[in-house]
C-alpha positions in Angstrom: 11.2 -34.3 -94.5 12.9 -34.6 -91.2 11.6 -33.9 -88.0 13.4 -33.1 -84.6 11.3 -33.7 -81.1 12.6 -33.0 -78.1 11.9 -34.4 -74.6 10.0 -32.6 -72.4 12.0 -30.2 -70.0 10.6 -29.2 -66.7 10.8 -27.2 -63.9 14.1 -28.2 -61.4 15.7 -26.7 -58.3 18.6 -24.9 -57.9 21.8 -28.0 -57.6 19.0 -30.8 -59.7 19.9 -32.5 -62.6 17.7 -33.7 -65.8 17.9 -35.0 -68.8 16.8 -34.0 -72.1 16.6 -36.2 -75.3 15.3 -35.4 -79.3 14.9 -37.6 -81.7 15.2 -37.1 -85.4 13.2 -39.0 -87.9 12.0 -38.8 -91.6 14.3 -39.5 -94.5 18.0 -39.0 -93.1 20.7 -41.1 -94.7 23.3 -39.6 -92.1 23.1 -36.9 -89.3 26.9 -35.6 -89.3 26.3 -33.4 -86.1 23.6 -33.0 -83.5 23.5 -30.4 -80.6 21.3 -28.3 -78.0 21.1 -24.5 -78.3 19.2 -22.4 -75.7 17.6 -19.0 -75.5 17.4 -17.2 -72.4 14.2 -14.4 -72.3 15.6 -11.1 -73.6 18.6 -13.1 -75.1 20.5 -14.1 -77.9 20.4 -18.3 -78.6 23.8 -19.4 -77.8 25.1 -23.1 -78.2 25.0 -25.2 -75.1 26.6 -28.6 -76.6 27.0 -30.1 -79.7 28.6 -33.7 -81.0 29.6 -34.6 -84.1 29.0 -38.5 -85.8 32.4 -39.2 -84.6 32.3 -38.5 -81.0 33.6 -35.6 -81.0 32.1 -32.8 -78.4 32.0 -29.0 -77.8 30.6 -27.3 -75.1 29.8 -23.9 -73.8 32.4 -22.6 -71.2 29.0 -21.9 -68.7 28.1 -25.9 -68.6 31.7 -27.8 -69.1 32.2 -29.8 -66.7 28.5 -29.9 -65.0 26.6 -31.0 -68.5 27.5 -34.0 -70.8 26.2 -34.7 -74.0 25.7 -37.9 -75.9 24.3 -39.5 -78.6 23.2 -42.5 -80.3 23.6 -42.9 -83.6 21.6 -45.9 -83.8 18.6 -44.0 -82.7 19.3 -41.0 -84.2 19.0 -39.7 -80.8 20.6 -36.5 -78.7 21.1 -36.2 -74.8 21.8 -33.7 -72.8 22.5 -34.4 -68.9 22.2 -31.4 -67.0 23.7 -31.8 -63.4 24.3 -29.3 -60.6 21.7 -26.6 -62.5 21.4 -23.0 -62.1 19.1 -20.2 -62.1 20.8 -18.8 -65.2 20.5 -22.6 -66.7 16.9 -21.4 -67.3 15.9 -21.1 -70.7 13.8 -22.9 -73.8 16.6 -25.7 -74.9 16.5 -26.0 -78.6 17.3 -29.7 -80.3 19.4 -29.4 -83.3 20.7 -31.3 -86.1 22.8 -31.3 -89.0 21.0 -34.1 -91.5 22.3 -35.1 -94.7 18.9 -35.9 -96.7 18.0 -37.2 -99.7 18.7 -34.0 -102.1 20.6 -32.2 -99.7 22.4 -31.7 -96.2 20.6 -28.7 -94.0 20.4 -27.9 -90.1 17.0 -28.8 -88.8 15.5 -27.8 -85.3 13.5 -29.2 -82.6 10.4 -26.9 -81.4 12.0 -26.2 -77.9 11.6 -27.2 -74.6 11.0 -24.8 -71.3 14.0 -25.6 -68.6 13.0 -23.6 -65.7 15.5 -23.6 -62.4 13.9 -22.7 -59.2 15.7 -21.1 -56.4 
């Protein structure tokens, strides 16, 4: 029904920057909230950035101020730029969306995408 895909990550050095994007398609009549979760090996998935319809952001206290996240609505499209990266930035970077539907409003997620930060 709807589908989330996310940009391919990569592998970047220690102080790089990249971008990540997911699209959502399928029958959406609004996406009130999109956002990017990660999950580290051996840890819990924790949200990195999320921004609601309205512009309004949230971000994890480990990224403010070196990530920014965007979105547009048009498109029904998420970014994420990541600047100044880390070694802990490395994880699998999970798209997701809150999509109001055509019978009902659920979350929806993106199949992940490896960020690996080299030192």
């Amino acid at each position: 029904q709807v589908q989330l895909v996310e940009s391919r990550g990569g592998l970047v050095q220690v102080g790089g920057s990249l971008t990540l994007s997911c699209v959502a398609s399928g029958s959406i009549i609004r996406i009130n909230a999109m956002g990017w979760y990660r999950q580290a090996p051996g840890k819990q998935r924790e949200l990195v950035a999320r921004v609601t319809s309205g512009g309004s952001t949230n971000y994890a206290d480990s990224v403010k101020g070196r990530f920014t996240i965007s979105r547009d609505n048009a498109k029904n499209t998420v970014y994420l730029q990541m600047n100044s990266l880390k070694s802990e930035d490395t994880a699998v970077y999970y798209c997701n969306a809150d999509v109001r539907s055509t019978w009902y409003t659920r979350e929806y997620w993106g199949q992940g995408t490896q960020v690996t930060i080299s030192s």
